[in-house]
N, C-alpha and C positions, 0 to 999 in steps of 0.2 A: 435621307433619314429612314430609319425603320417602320415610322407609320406608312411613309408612299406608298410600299409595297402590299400595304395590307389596305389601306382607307382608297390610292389612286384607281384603280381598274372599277369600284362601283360608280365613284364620283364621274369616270368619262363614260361610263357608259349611259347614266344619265344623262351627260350634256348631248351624248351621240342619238342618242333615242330621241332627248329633243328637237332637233337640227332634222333629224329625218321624217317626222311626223309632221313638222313644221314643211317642210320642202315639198312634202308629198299632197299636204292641202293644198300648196302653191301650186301645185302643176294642175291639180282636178280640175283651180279656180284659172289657170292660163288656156287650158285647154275648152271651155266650155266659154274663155270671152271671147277667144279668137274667132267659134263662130258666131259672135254676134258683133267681132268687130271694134270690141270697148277694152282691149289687151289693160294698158295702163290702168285704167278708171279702175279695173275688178281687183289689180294686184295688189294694187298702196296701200289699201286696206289693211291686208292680211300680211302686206313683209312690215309694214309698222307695227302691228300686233305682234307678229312673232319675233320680232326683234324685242322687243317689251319683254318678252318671255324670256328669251334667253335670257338676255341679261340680268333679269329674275331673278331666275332658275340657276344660272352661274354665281350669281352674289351668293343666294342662299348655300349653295354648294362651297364657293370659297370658303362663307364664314364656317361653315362645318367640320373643312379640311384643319382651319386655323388651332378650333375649338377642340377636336378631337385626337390633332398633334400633340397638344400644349397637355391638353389628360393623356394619351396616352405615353409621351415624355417624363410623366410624372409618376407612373406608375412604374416606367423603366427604371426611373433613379430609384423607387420605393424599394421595387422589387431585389435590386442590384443591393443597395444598402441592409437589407433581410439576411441577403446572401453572405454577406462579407462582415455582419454585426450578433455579435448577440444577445437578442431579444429582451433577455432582461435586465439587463445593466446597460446595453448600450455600447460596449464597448466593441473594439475586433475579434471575431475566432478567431477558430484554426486559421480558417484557410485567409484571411488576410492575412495576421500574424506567418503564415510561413512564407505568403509573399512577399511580403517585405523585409524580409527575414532572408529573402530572397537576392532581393535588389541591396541588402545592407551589404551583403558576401559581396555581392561583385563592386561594389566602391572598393570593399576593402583590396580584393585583387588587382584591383583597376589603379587606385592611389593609395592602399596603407589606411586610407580613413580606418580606424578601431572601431569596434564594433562589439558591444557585449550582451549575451541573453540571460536573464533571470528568470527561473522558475516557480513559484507559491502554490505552498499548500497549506489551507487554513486547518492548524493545531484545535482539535476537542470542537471540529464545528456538527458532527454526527451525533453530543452530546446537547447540542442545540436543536438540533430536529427532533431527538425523541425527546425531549424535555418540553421544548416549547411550539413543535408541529412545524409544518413545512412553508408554513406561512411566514412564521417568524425567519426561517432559516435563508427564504427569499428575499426577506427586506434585509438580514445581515449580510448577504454577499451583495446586495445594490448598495449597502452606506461602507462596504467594503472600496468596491468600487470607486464608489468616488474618494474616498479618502486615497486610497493609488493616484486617481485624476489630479490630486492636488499636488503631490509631490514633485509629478514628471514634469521634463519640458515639451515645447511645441515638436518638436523633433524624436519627442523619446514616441511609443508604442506601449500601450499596456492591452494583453489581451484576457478573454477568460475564457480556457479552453476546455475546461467540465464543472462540476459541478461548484468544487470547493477549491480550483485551480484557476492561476492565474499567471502570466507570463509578460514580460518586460523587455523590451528590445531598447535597450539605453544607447542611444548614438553617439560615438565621438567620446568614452568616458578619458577621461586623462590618466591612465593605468592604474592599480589597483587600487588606489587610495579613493578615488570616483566611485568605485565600486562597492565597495567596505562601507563609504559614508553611506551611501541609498541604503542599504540592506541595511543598516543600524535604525535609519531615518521610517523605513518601511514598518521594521521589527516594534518602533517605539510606537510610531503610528495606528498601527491595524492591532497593536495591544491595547488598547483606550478601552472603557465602556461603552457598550452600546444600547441604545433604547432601544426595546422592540415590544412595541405595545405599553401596557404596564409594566414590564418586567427589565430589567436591565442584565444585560449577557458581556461575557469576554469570550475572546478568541487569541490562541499565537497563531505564530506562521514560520512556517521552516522555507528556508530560501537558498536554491543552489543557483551559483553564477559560473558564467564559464565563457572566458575572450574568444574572438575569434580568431584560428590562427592558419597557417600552411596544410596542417593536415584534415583541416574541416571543411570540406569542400562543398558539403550539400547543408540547406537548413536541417532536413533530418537529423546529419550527424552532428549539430549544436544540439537541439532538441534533444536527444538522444543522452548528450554527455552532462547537458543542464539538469535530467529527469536525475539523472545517476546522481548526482554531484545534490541533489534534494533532499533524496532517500537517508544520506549522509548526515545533513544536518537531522532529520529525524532522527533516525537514528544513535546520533549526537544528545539527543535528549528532546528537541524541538526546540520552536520560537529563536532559534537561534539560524545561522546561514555558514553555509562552506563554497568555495571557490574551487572550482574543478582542480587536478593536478592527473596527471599520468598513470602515476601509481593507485586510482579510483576507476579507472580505464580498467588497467589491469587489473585491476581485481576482479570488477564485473566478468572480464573474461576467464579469468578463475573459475568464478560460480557456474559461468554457463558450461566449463567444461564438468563440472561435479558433479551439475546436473544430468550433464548424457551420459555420462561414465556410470552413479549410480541407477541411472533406471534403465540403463542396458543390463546391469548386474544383479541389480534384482528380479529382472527380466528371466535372468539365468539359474533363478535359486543363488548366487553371489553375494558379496557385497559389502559392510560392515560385519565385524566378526561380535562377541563376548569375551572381554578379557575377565577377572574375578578378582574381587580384593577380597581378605578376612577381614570379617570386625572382632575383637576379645571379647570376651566377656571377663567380667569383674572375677572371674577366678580360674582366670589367664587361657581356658578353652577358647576355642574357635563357636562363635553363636551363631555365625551368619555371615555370608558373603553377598556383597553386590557385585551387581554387572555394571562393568563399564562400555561404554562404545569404541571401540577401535577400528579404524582400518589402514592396512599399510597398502595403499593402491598400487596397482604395477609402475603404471604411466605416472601417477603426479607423486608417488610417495607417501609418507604417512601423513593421514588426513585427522586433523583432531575433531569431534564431536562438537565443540561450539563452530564447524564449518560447516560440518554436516546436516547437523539438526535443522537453522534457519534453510538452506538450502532445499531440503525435502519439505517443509513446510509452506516455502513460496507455490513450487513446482506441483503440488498435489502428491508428492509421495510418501506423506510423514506416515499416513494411516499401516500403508505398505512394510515400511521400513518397521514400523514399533510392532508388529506384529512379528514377523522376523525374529526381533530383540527377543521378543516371549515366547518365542519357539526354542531358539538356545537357552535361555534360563529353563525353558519347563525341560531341558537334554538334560542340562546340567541337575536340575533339581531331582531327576527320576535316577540318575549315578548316586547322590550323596540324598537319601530322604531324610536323612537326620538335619540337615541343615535350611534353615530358611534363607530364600533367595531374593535379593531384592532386585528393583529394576526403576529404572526413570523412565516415569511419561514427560510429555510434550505436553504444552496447553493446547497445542491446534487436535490432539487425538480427540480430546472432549467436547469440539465441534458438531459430529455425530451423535445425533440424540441416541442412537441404540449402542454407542461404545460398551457399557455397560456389560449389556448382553450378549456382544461380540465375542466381548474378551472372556467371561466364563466360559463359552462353548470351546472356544480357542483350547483354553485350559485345563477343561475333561476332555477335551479330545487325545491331548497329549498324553492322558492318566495321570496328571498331577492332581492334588487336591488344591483348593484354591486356598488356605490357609500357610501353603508353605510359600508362597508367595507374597512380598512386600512391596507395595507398590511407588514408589518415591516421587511426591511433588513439590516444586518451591511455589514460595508464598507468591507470585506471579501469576501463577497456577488463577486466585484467587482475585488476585487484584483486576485483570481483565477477563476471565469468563467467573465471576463470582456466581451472579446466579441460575447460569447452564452448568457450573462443575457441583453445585452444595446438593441439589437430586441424583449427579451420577457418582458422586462418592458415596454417598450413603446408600446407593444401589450395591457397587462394588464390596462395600462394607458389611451391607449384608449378606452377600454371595461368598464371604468368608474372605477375601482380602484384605489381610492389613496396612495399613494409609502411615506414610512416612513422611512428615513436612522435611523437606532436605535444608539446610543454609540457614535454619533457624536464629534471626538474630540479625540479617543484614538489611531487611525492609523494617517500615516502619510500621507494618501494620501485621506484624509474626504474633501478637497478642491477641489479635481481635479474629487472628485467623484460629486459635489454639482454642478459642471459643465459640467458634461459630459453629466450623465442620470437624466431622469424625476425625481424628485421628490418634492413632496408638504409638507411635515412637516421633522425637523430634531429637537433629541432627544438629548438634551446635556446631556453628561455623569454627572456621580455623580460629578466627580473628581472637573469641573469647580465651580460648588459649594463649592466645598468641601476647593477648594483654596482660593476663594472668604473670606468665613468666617473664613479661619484661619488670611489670610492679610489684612482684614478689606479692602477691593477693591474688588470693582465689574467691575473693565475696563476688562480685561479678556471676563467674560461671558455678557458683554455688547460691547463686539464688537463682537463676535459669533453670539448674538441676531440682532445687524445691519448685519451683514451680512446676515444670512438667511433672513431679511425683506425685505434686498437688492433685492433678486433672489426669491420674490413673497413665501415666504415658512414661515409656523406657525413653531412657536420655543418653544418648551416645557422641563421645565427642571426634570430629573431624579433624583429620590433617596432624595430628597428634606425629610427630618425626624427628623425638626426643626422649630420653630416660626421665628428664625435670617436666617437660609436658607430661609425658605420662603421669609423672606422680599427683600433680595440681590436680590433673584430670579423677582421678583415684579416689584423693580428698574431698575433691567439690563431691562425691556421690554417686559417677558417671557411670551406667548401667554397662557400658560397650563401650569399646574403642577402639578407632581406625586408624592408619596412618603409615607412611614406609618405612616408620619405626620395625613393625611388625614383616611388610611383606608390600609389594607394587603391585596391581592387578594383573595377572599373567594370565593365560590358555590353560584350556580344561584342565591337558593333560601334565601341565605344570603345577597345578592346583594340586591333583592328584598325589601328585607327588611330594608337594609342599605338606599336605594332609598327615602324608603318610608318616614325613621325618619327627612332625607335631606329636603324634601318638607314639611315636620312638621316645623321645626326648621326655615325655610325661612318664612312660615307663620306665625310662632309667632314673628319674628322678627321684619314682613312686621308692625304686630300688635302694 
């Protein structure tokens, strides 16, 4: 055993120190009867005493050995259980969960046994710790826990591998159908109310699953494809689950190549370029162009902005990349001063408490004024950094930038954003058009229209890529309007030129 090693060598050294001290009496007292002759008579004495002794001295010693095994046995299991549980729920970490995650692989290689991982992560549980402190947030991931406990079998695994994560090793499921039921059973489950303290809380959970199969050799690469296959169902909207597929594989490998492609290019001064669309104005001029994102990559081909954007934002490069953006708009805008230039931000730029004052310096440095610049956010923008973005827009707003809500019309909360924070143009989405001309009624996007005239703000309609769109648009009021009716976002120097045939065509017409 483990204690021998540490508890044996005191214990015999005592017995040995006894045995010798004891011996060493005996000879002083053999040596000192011999010469008087009485050998026997002196010894009996003293080897029946020290016989006493030892056996004393050895009992007391056993029972020590026994007592000090049995604790320090106890403390090996405690300490061993610390290591492989955790602590506050009581459930396995990591490192069991990939042990056995471990041993699950090789049944399956060894006999076919199936074997499937689930990943959880608790939906709005961040909005539980700053709401209700990190106490409460402790007792909702233990009655988390157990509610998992109750679902699994003897056989199943449930681990909790950070803070709001949680992971499931389901043994032997009977193909997908097995799988799909727990995750519904899980989803209904961990959606319940919860008591914590006086106050009663909810939580979702997004849940990726993913089989074991031929090309998963290591737990890692389950873990790995389970983490992926999570992300998914978040991104699916939450509280809901996805089941890994191929095509999720690939894609991840997508992103990771986007990402070394772009921050080698940006590296280079490279990278995404500025394409330009016109917007009209109500008396058929060109008022203003935005910037679109484009890049046609060598190696992967033309890459569309809703790729690019979340990819620089995971990676740490979104700051990098929008700053860029605003160096070709201030190119472009210091060629055409007569025109105001718009641009979309990111919600991750206003992360950065000094964005603000970034982006002015950014913007006299270039020589632009910061008035010919429009800065385009959707209502998102609003919905998760409400209140770190409503100090830096009205920072911007006084710095002379005007604030463009883009998509106005497809969240739920485009009203209460039109009154909260500064803004001077709003962008009505395609859609309103888009209903307009199928219902032959323009009330819709002509009270959208009243309304932004209401609260001082130009109304411009989107995606407009019809003569009958355009006219709705005309009628409802519409200050501007965009669309490939008019023109597609192209390159400066086709701008240029697109400009140029615009002012032809107004002069011959003037003519």
């Amino acid at each position: 055993m483990g204690f021998s090693r540490r508890v044996g060598p005191p214990i015999v050294s005592a017995a040995v120190a006894t045995l010798v001290l004891t011996n060493f009496a005996m000879v002083l007292l053999a040596e000192r009867a011999s010469h008087d002759g009485h050998l026997f008579g002196a010894i009996w004495p003293i080897a029946l005493t020290s016989t006493v002794a030892v056996v004393m001295v050895m009992s007391f010693l056993f029972k020590s050995i026994v007592e000090m095994g049995a604790e320090l046995e106890r403390r090996e299991a405690e300490a061993q259980h610390q290591a492989l549980h955790d602590q506050l729920t009581g459930l396995a970490n990591r490192a069991l969960l990939e042990d056995r995650l471990g041993q699950a692989l090789c049944r399956y290689r060894r006999s076919g046994e199936s074997v499937a991982l689930l990943m959880l992560d608790l939906d709005r549980f961040k909005q539980v710790n700053d709401t209700l402190g990190h106490n409460a947030g402790d007792d909702m991931v233990r009655q988390v826990a157990e509610r998992l406990r109750g679902l699994l079998r003897d056989s199943d695994t449930v681990a909790r591998i950070g803070g709001d994560e949680f992971a499931i090793i389901q043994a032997r499921p009977r193909g997908e159908v097995d799988v799909r039921r727990l995750c519904e059973r899980i989803i209904e489950t961990v959606g319940e109310p919860y008591r914590l303290g006086e106050r009663e809380a909810r939580v979702g959970v997004s849940i990726g699953a993913v089989f074991a199969g031929p090309d998963m050799v290591t737990a890692t690469d389950l873990l790995r494809k389970a983490d992926i296959t999570m992300y998914r169902a978040k991104a699916a909207g939450r509280h809901c689950f996805r089941i890994f597929t191929d095509a999720m594989d690939a894609d991840v490998q997508r992103r990771d190549r986007i990402e070394t492609i772009l921050r080698a290019e940006l590296a280079a001064g490279g990278g995404p370029e500025l394409h330009f669309q016109p917007v009209i104005g109500g008396d058929g001029k060109v008022a203003s162009v935005e910037g679109l994102m484009r890049w046609d990559q060598a190696v992967l081909g033309p890459i569309a902005p809703a790729e690019i954007v979340p990819v620089a934002e995971e990676c740490g490069l979104i700051e990098q990349l929008g700053f860029n953006m605003v160096r070709r708009a201030c190119a472009l805008a210091r060629r055409f001063p007569e025109l105001s230039v718009s641009i979309n931000l990111s919600p991750a730029q206003f992360r950065s408490g000094d964005f603000p004052e970034a982006l002015r310096r950014l913007v006299a440095g270039e020589g632009v004024p910061c008035n010919q610049l429009e800065l385009e956010v959707t209502e998102q923008l609003f919905i998760d950094h409400g209140g770190l973005c409503e100090p830096a827009l009205h920072a911007l707003r006084e710095a002379g930038f005007r604030i463009c809500l883009d998509d106005f019309g497809t969240g739920y909360s485009s009203l209460s954003c039109l009154r909260r924070f500064p803004v001077d143009t709003v962008k009505l989405d395609h859609s309103f058009v888009d209903i307009a001309a199928r219902d032959q009624s323009v009330a819709l996007i002509r009270a959208a229209v009243t309304l932004g005239h209401a609260m001082n703000m130009e109304v411009i309609a989107e995606g407009v890529s019809c003569e009958a769109e355009e006219q709705i648009a005309l009628e409802a009021g519409c200050d501007g309007l965009q669309g490939h009716l008019y023109a597609r976002a192209m390159p400066t120097d086709q701008l240029e030129s697109w400009l140029a045939d615009m002012r032809k065509a107004r002069i011959s017409d003037a003519a």
